[in-house]
N, C-alpha and C positions, 0 to 999 in steps of 0.2 A: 667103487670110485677110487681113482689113483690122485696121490698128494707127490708131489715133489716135495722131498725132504728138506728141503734149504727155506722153503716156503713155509713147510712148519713149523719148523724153526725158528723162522723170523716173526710168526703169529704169535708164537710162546711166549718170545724175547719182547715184542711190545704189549703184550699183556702185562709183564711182569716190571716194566720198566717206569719208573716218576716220568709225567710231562714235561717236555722243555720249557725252560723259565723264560719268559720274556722280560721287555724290558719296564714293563708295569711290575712286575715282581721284585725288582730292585728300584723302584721308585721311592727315596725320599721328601717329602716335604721340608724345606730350611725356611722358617718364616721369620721374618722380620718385626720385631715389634718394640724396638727401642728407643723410637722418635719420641719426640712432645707435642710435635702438634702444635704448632705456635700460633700458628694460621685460627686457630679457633678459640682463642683465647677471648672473653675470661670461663669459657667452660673448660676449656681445655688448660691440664693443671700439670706440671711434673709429676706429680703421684698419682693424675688420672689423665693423660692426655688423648685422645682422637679416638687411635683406636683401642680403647679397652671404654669408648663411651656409648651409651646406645641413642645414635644420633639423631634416628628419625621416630623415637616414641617421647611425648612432652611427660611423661612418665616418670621417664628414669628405666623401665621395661624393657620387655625385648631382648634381643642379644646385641652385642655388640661388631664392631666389624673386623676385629680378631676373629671371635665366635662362627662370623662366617665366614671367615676366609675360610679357618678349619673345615666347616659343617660344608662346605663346597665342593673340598678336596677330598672329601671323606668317599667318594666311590671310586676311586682309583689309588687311595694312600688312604690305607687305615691307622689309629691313632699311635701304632707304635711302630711305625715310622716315620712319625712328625718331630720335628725338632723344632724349637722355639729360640730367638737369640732376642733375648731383652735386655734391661740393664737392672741394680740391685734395688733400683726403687722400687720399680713395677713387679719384680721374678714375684712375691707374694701375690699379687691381683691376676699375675698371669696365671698362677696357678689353681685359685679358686676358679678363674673363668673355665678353664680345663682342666677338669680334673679325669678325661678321659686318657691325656698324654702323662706317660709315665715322667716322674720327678726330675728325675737325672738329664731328662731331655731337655729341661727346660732351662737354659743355659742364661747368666748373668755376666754381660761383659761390665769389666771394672770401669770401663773409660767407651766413649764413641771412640770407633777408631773407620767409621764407615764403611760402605759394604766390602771393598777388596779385602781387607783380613778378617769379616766376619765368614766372606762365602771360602776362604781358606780355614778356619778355625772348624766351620762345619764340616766341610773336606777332610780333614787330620783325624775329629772325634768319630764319623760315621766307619770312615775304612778299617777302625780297628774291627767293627762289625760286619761289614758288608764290602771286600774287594771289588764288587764289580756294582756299588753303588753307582745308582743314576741322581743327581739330584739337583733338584727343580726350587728355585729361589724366586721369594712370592712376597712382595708387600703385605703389610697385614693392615692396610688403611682402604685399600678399594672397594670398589663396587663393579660385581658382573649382574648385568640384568641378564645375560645369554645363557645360564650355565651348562646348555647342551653344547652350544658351539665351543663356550669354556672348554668342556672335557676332550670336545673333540682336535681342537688344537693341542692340548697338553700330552693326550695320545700319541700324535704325531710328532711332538717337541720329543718324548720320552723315546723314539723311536730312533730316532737321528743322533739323539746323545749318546744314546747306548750305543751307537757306531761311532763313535770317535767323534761327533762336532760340536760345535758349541751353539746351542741354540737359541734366539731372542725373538719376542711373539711382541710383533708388532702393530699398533691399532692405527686403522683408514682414521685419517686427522678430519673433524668437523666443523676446524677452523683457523685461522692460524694462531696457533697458540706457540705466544715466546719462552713461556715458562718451562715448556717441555725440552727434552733431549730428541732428537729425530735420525731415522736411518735411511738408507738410502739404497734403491736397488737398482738393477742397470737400465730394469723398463716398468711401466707402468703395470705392477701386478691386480692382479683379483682378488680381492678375502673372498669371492662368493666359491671359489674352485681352490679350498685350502692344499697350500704345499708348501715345502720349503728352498726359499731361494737362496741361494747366497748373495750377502751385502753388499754391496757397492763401498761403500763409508758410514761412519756416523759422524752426527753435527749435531753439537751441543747449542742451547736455547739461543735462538736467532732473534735478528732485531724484527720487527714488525712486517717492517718492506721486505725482508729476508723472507720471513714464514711465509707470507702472501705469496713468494715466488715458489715454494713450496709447495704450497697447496697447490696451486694450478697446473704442476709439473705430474702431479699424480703417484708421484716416481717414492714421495719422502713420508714416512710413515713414522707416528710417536713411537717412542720407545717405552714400553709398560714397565719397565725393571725388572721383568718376570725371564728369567736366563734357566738355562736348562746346561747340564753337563758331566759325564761322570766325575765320579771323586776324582779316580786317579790322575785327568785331562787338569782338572782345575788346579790339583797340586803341581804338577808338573807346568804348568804356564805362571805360575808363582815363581816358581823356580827359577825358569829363566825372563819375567821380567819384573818382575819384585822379591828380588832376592834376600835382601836385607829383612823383611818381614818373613818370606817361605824358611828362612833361617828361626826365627821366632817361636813360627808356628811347629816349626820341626821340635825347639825342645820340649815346646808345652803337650805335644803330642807324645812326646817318649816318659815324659814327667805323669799325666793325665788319664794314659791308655791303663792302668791297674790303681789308680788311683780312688776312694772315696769318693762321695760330690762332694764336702768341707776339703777334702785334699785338693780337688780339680781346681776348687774356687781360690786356693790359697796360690797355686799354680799358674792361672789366669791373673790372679792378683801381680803377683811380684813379674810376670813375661811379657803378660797384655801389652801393657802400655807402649812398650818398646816398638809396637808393630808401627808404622806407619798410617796417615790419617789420611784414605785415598780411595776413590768410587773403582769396585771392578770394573769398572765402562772403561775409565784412566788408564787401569791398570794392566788390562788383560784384553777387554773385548776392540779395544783398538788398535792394536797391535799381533792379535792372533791371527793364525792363516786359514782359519778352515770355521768361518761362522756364518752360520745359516739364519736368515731369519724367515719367521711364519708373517705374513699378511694377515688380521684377524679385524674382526667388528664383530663383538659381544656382550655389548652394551656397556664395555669399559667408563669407569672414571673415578679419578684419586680424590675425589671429594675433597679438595685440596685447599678451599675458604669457605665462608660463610655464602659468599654466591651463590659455590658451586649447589652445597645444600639447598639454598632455595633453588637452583632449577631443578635440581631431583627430587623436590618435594613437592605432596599434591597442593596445587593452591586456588582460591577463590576467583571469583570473576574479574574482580582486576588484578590479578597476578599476585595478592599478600599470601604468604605463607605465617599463618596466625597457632604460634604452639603456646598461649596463655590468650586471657581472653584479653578482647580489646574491642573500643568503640571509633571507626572511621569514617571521616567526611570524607569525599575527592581524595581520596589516597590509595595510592596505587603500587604495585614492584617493591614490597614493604616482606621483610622476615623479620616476627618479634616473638621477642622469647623471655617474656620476663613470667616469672610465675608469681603466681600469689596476690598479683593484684593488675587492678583493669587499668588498660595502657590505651586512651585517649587521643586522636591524633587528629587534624584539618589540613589538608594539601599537603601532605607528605607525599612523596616523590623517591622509589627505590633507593631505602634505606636499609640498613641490618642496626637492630636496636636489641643487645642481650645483654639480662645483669643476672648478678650473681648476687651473694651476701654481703661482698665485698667490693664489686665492682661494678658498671658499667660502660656497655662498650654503645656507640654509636658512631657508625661510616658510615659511606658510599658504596653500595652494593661494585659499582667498578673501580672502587680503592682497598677494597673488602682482602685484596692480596698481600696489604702492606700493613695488616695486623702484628706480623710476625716483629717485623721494625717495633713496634708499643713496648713489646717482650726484650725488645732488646733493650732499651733505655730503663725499661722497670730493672733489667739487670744492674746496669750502670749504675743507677739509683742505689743498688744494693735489698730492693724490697723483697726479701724473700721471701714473704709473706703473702704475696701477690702470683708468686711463678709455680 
């Protein structure tokens, strides 16, 4: 039997040869986890806010919704390409909750300076590592009930980044919600036949009559905050249109790259704050020329009040969500959560009733948004005690 030589050749050569990397192989995880969570307050604490809480066990149990954002992304990003951006209250709690992700990863901003110079500061620390990082920017407060569809959209997000675009996974809206950011594409797409389209615009949280016309348009889809992009795409669009911070993040990166973690942090300390205090939405994704976004429905939502938790919670025949015990008449659309002793109620009418040691709270499950305003005046007050 006769071999053409160039053929054997080439059999030897891919024998002996490493697989080609995709673009899951340079996939980083940047998670976010340095809000408070105000919205849920009085459980929700500066030293223990949203997400490092385990919100749906009356426990205290369970994991939290850090824990899962991690335990979600974990088949496609293993723990030592996860990065964490908190701040120097939490970096100790984040770290106990994971102690899968190596130390150094888990980074402490000295100040909020929101997400545009945090998805830059991730950008700067990962490329000393990885030039042709891809990386993938993830709230650390959500909930996917889908996580097949999850991975399968993130798949496809990692695929398009790593070709140069910037990618935002957008979720089919189930109602008009003002509180969200919304994107915009040129026709009414499909989540059921996942791709990615390029944006039309974004539109930041509309008045009521605004979203209503939304919805109906077909066209306007939430914006999860879940963006996809290589390092070096995201440095470079700092560059040129938040310069003053890509200036910033440039020294901390040249200061940073051989530095300690106590060195990095003393580095971040004294340059952070300089950066400017400004959403990548602002900064970058409204202004860039080449952004795609994915259509998705996977059972997204930022658990974002006390509400929202009761609808995502299992509840009784007339709609209470009971996490302590309690004795009710005619009451109904009721979240209560006081522990440790029995909570009594007659014609109660959708309420959210949680106490703490220190506090309690009682709203209106549809005022239930404007928790975070209490937080602010407790500020005002000066109660430190309370935040």
């Amino acid at each position: 039997m006769s071999h053409n030589i160039s053929d054997v050749g080439r059999k030897k050569r891919g024998r002996g040869m490493k697989p080609r990397s995709t673009a899951l192989d340079h996939l980083y995880g940047v998670i976010l986890a340095g809000g408070r969570g105000t919205r849920f307050w009085p459980r929700s604490r500066r030293l223990h806010p949203k997400q490092l809480m385990h919100l749906w066990d009356r426990n205290g149990e369970g994991t939290s919704l850090l824990q899962q954002t991690v335990e979600r992304l974990r088949p496609l990003i293993p723990a030592e390409r996860m990065w964490i951006f908190t701040n120097e209250w939490l970096q100790r709690e984040v770290i106990r909750q994971l102690p899968e992700v190596p130390r150094e990863q888990i980074v402490a901003e000295p100040v909020q300076r929101n997400t545009g110079p945090c998805a830059g500061l991730a950008a700067e620390l990962i490329l000393h590592r990885d030039p042709d990082a891809v990386l993938g920017l993830f709230p650390s407060d959500q909930l996917i009930q889908k996580p097949a569809a999850f991975l399968k959209a993130i798949r496809l997000a990692a695929r398009h980044a790593a070709e140069g675009s910037i990618v935002v996974l957008g979720i089919v809206p189930r109602w008009p919600e003002t509180g969200y950011g919304y994107m915009e594409f040129p026709a009414r797409p499909s989540h059921r036949n996942t791709k990615a389209i390029r944006i039309r615009r974004f539109r930041e949280k509309p008045a009521l009559q605004v979203a209503r016309r939304y919805l109906r348009s077909g066209r306007f889809f939430w914006n999860s905050g879940m963006f996809f992009w290589k390092a070096s795409i995201i440095r470079e669009e700092l560059r040129t249109h938040l310069p003053k911070t890509a200036r910033v993040l440039d020294k901390i990166s040249q200061h940073a790259a051989t530095a300690s973690a106590s060195g990095r942090q003393r580095v971040l300390n004294a340059l952070y704050p300089s950066c400017e205090n400004i959403s990548v939405d602002y900064a970058v994704l409204e202004k860039a020329q080449r952004v795609l976004g994915i259509p998705c429905d996977f059972g997204w939502s930022d658990v974002g009040s006390w509400n929202a938790l009761h609808d995502l919670s299992p509840q009784d025949a007339q709609g209470n969500v009971l996490r302590s015990e309690a004795l009710l008449l005619d009451s109904s659309g009721l979240l209560i959560d006081v522990p440790g002793k029995l909570v009594a109620g007659i014609g109660l009418r959708d309420l959210v009733v949680v106490e703490t040691k220190d506090a309690l709270l009682i709203v209106r499950r549809e005022e239930a948004q404007q928790v975070s305003q209490l937080v602010k005046l407790l500020e005002q007050a000066r109660r430190e005690e309370l935040l």
